[in-house]
KOLPARO-130171 format. One record per residue (C-alpha): chain; residue number from 1; x, y, z; residue in three letters. Coordinates in steps of 0.2 Angstrom, whole numbers, padded with zeros to 4 digits, always signed. Layout:
// KOLPARO-130171
<roba kette="A" nr="NUM" X="X" Y="Y" Z="Z" rest="ALA"/>
...
//
This chain:
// KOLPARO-130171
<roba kette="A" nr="1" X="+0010" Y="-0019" Z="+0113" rest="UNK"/>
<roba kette="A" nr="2" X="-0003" Y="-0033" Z="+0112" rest="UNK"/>
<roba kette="A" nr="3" X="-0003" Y="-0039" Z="+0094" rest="UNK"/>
<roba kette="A" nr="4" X="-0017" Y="-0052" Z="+0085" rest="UNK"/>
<roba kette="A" nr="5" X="-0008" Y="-0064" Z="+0074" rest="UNK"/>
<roba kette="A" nr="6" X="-0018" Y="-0067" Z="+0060" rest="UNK"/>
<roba kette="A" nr="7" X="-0011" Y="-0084" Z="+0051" rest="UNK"/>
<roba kette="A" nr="8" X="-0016" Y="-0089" Z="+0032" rest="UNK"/>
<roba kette="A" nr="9" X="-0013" Y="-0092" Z="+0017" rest="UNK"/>
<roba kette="A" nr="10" X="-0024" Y="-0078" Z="+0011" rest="UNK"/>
<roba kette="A" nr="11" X="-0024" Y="-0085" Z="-0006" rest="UNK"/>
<roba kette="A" nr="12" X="-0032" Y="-0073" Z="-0008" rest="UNK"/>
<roba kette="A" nr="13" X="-0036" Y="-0061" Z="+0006" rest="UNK"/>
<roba kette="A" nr="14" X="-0054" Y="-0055" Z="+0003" rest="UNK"/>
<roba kette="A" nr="15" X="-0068" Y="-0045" Z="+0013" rest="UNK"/>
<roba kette="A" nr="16" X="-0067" Y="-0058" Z="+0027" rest="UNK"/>
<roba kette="A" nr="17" X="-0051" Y="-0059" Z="+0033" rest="UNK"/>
<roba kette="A" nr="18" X="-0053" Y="-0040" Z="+0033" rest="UNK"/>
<roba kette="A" nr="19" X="-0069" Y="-0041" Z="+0041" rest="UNK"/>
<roba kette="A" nr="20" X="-0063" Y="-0052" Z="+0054" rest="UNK"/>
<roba kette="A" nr="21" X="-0045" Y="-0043" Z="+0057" rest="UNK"/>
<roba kette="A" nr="22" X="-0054" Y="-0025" Z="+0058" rest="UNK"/>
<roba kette="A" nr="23" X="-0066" Y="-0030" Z="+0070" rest="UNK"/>
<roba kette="A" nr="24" X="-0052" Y="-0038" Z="+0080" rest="UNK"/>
<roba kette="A" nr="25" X="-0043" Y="-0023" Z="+0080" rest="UNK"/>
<roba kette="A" nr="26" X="-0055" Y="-0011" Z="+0083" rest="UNK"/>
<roba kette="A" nr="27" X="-0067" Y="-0019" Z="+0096" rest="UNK"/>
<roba kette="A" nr="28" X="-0055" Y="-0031" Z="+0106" rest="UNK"/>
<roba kette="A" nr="29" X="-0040" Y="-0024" Z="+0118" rest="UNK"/>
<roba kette="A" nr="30" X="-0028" Y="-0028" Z="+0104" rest="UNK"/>
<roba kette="A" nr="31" X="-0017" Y="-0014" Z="+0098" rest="UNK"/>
<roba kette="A" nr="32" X="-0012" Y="-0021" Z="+0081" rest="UNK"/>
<roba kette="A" nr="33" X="-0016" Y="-0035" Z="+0072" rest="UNK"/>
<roba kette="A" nr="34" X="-0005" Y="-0043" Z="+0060" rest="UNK"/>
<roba kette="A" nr="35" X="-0007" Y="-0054" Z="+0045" rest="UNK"/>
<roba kette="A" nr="36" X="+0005" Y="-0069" Z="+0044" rest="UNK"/>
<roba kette="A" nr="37" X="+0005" Y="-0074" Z="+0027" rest="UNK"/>
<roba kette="A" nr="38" X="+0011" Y="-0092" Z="+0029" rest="UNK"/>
<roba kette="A" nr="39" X="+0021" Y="-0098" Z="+0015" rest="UNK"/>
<roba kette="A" nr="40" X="+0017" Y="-0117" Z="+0016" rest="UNK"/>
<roba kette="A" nr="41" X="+0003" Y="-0121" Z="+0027" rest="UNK"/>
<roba kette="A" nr="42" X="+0007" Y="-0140" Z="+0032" rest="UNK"/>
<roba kette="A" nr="43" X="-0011" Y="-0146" Z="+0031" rest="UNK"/>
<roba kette="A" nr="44" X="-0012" Y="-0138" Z="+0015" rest="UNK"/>
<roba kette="A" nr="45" X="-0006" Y="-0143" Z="-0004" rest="UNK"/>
<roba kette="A" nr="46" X="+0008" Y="-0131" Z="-0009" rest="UNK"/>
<roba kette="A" nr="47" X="+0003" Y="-0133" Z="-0028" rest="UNK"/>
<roba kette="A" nr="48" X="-0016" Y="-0123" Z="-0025" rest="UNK"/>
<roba kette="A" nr="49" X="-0003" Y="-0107" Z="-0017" rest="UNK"/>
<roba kette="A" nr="50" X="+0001" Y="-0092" Z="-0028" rest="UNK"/>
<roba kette="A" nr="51" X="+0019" Y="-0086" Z="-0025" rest="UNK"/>
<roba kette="A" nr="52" X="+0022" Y="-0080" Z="-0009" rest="UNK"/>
<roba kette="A" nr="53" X="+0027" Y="-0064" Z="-0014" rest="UNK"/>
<roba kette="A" nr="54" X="+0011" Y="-0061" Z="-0022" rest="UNK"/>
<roba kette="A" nr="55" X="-0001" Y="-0065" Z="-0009" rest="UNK"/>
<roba kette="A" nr="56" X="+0010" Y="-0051" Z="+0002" rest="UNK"/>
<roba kette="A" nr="57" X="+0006" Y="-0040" Z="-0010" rest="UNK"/>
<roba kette="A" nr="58" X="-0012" Y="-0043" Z="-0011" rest="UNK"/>
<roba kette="A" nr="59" X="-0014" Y="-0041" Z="+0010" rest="UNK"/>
<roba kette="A" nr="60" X="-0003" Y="-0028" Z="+0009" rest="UNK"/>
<roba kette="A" nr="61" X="-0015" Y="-0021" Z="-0003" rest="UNK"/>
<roba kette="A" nr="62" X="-0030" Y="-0024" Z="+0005" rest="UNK"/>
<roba kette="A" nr="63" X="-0024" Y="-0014" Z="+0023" rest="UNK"/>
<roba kette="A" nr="64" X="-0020" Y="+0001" Z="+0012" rest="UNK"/>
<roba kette="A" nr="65" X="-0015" Y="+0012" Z="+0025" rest="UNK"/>
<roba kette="A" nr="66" X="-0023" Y="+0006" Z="+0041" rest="UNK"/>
<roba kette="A" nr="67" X="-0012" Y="+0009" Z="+0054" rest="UNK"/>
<roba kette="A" nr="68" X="-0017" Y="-0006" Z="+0064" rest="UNK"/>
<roba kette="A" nr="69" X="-0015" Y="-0018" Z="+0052" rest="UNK"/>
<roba kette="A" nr="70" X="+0001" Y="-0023" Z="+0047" rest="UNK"/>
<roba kette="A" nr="71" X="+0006" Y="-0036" Z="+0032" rest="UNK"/>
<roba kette="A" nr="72" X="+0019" Y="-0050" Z="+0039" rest="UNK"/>
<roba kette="A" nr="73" X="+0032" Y="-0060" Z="+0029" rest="UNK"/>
<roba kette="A" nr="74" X="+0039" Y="-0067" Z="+0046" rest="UNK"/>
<roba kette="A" nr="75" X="+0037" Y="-0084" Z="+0040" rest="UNK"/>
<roba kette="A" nr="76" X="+0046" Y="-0083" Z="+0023" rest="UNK"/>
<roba kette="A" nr="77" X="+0063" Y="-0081" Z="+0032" rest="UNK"/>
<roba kette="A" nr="78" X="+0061" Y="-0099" Z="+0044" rest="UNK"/>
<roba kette="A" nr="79" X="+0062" Y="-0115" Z="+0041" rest="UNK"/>
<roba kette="A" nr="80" X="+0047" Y="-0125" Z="+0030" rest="UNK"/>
<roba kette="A" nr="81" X="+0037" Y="-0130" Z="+0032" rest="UNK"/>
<roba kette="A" nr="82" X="+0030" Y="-0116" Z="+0044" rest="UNK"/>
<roba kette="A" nr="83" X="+0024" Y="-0121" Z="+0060" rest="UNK"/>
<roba kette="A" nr="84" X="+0016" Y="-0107" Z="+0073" rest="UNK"/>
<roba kette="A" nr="85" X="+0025" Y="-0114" Z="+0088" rest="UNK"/>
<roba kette="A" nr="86" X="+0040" Y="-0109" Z="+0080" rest="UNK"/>
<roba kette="A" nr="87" X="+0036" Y="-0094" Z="+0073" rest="UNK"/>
<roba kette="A" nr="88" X="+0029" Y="-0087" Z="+0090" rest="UNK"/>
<roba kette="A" nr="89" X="+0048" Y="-0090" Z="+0097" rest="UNK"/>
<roba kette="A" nr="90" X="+0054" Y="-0081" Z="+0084" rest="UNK"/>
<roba kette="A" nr="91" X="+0045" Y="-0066" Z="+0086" rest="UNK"/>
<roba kette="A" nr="92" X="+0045" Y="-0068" Z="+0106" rest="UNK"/>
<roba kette="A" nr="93" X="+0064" Y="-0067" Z="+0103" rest="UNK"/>
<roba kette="A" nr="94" X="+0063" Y="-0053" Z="+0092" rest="UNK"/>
<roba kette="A" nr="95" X="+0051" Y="-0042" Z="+0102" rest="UNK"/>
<roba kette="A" nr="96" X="+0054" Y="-0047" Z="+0119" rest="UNK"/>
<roba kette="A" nr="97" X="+0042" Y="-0033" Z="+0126" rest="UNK"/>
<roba kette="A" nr="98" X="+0029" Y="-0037" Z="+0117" rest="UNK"/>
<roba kette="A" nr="99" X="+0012" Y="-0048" Z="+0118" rest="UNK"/>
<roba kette="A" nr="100" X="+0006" Y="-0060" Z="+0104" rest="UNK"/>
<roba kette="A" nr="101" X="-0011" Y="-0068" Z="+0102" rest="UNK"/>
<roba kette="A" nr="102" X="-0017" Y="-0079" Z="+0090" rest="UNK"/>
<roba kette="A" nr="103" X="-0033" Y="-0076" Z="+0082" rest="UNK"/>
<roba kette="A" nr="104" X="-0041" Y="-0091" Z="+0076" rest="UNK"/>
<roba kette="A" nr="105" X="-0059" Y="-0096" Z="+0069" rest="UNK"/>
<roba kette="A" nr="106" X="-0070" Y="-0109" Z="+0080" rest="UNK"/>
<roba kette="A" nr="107" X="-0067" Y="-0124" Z="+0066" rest="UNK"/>
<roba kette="A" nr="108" X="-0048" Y="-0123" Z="+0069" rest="UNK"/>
<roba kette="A" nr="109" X="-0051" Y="-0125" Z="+0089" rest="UNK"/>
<roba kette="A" nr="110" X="-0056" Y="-0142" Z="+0084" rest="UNK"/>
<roba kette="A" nr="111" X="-0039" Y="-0147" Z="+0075" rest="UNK"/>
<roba kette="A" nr="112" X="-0028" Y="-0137" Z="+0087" rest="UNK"/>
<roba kette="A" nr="113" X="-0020" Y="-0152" Z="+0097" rest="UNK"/>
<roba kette="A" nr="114" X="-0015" Y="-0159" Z="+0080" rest="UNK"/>
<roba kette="A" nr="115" X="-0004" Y="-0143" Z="+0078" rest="UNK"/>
<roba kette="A" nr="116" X="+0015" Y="-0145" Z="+0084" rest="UNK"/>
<roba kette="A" nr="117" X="+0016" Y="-0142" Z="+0104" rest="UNK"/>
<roba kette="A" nr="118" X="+0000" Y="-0133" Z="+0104" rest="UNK"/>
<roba kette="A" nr="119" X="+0001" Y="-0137" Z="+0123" rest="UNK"/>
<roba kette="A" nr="120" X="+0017" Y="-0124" Z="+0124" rest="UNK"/>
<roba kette="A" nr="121" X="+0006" Y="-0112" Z="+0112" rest="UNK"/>
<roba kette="A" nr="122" X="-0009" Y="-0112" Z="+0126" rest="UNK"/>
<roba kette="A" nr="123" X="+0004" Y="-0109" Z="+0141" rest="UNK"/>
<roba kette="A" nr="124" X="+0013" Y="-0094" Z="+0133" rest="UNK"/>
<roba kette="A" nr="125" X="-0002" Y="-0086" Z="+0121" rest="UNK"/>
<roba kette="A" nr="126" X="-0019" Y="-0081" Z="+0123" rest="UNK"/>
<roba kette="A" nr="127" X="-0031" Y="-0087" Z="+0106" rest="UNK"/>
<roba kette="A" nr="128" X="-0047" Y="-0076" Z="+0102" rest="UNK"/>
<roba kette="A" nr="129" X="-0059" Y="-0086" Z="+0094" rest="UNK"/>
<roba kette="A" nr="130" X="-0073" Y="-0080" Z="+0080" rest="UNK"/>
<roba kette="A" nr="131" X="-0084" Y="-0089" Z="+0075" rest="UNK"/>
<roba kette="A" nr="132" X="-0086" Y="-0099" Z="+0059" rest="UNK"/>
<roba kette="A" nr="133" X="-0101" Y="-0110" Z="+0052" rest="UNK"/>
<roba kette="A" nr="134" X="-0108" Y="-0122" Z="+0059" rest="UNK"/>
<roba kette="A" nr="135" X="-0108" Y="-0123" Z="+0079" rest="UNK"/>
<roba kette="A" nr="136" X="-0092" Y="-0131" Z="+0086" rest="UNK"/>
<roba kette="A" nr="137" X="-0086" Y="-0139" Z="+0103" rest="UNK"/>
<roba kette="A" nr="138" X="-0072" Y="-0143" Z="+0110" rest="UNK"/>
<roba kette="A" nr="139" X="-0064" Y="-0145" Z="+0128" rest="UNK"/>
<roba kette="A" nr="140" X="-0051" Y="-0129" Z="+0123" rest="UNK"/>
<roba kette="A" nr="141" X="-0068" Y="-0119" Z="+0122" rest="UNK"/>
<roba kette="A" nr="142" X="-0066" Y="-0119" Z="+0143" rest="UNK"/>
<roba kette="A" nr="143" X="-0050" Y="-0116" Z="+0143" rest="UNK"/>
<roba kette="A" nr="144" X="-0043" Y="-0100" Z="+0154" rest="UNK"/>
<roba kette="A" nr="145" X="-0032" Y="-0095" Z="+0137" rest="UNK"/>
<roba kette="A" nr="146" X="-0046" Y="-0094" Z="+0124" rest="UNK"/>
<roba kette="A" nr="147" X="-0058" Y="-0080" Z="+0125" rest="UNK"/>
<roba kette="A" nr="148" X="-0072" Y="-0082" Z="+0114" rest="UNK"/>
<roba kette="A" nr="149" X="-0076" Y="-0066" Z="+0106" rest="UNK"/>
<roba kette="A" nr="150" X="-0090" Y="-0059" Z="+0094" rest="UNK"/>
<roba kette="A" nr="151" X="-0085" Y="-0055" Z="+0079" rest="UNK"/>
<roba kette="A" nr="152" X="-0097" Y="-0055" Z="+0065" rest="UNK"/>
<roba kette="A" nr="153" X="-0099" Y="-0071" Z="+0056" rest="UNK"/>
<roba kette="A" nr="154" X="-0088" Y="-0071" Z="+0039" rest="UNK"/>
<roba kette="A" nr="155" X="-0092" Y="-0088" Z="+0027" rest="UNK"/>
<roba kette="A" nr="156" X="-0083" Y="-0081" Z="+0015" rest="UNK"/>
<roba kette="A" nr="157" X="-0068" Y="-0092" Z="+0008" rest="UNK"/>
<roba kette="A" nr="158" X="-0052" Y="-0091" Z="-0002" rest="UNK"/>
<roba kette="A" nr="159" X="-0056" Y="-0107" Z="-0011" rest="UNK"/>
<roba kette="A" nr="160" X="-0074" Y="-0101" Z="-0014" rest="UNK"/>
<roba kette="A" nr="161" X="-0066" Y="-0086" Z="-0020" rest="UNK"/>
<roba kette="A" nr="162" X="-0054" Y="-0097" Z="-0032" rest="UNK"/>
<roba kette="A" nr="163" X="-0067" Y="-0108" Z="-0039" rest="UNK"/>
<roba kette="A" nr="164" X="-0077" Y="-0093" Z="-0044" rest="UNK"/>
<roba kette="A" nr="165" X="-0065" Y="-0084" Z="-0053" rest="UNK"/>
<roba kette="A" nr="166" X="-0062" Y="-0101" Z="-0062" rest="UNK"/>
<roba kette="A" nr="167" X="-0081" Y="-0102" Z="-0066" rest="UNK"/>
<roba kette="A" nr="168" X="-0081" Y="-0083" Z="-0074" rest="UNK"/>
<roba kette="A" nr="169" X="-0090" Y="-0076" Z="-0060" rest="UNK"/>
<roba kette="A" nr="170" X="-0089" Y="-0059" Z="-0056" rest="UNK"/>
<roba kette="A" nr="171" X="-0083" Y="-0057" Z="-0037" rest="UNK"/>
<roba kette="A" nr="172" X="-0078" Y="-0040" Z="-0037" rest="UNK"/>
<roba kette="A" nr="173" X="-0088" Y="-0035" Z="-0019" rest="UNK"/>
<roba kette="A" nr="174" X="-0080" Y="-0048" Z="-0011" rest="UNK"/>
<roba kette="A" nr="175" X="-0062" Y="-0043" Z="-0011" rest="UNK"/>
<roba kette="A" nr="176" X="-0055" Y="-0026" Z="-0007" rest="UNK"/>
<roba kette="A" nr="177" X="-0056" Y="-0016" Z="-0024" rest="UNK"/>
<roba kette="A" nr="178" X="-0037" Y="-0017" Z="-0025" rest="UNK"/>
<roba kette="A" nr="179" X="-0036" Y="-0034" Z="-0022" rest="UNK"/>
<roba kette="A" nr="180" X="-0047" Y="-0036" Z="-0036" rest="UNK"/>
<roba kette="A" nr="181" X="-0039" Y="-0024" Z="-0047" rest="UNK"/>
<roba kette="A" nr="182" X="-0024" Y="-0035" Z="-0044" rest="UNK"/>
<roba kette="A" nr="183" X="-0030" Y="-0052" Z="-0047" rest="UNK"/>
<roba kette="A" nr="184" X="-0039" Y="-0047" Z="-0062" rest="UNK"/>
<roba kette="A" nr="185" X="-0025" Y="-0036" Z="-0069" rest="UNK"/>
<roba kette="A" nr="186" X="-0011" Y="-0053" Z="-0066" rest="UNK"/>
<roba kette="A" nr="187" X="-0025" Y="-0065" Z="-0072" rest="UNK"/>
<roba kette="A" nr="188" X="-0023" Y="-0073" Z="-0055" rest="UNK"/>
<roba kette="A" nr="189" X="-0034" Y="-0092" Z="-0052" rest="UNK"/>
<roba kette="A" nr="190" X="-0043" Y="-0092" Z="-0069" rest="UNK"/>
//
């Protein structure tokens, strides 16, 4: 199988990572795509992150059951913080016959040589690229690994999404209903 690998903190997953996964698995040669909920992203503060086990919940909420969506806790069982390089050698070594992809927005194609041996990434994995506000560029855009592809445009955040429920808005239509449901029923980010 040829599998999207999907990495966040999805704190919390809303209409466009779903968006964005969807398309990818619908309209690229992708077989599955699967959402790696990252325990401690190492560019991120760790404080903003509801539990992990939560934020599994809520993507595992949101795919419902969509067959080529899966929810992953991959990166809950190795070492933290949670780098992709070796989370890819994991799962190479754990599905051998399998091919894995990273799916990545055009703003983190900007930062990717900051990313630990992003070099050994680009030899072993292919990156699909959507895009994200703003026009970016970058050298890596060229490169015979990255395939640009056109999924809809998604400027929907997480942290938009956090600071909204914290101002009393009602963002019901922008998270999957049983997201919401969720959220609102634990008294998540208020």
């Amino acid at each position: 199988m040829k599998i999207g690998l999907f990495f966040g903190s999805f704190n919390p997953v809303h209409n466009g990572h779903m968006v964005i996964a969807g398309y990818m698995a619908e309209f690229t040669d992708l077989d599955q795509v699967w959402f790696i909920v990252s325990p401690h992203n190492p560019l991120k503060v760790k404080s903003s992150l509801l539990q992990d086990y939560h934020r599994l919940t809520l993507v595992k909420l949101a795919i419902g059951d969509n067959r080529k969506l899966k929810a992953s806790d991959i990166e809950f069982k190795l070492p933290r913080p949670s780098y992709t390089i070796h989370t890819l050698a994991y799962l190479q070594e754990k599905y051998p016959t399998d091919k894995f992809v990273l799916l990545l927005g055009s703003d983190n194609i900007e930062t990717f040589h900051k990313w630990k041996n992003y070099e050994q990434i680009l030899d072993g994995h292919e990156l699909y690229v959507y895009p994200r506000d703003g026009e970016k560029t970058s050298p890596l855009f060229s490169h015979p690994q990255v395939k640009l592809v056109n999924a809809p445009r998604m400027e929907l955040s997480s942290t938009f999404i956090r600071d909204s429920i914290k101002d009393k808005k009602d963002i019901r239509y922008m998270l999957p209903q049983s997201v919401w449901e969720y959220v609102e029923d634990m008294g998540f980010y208020k």
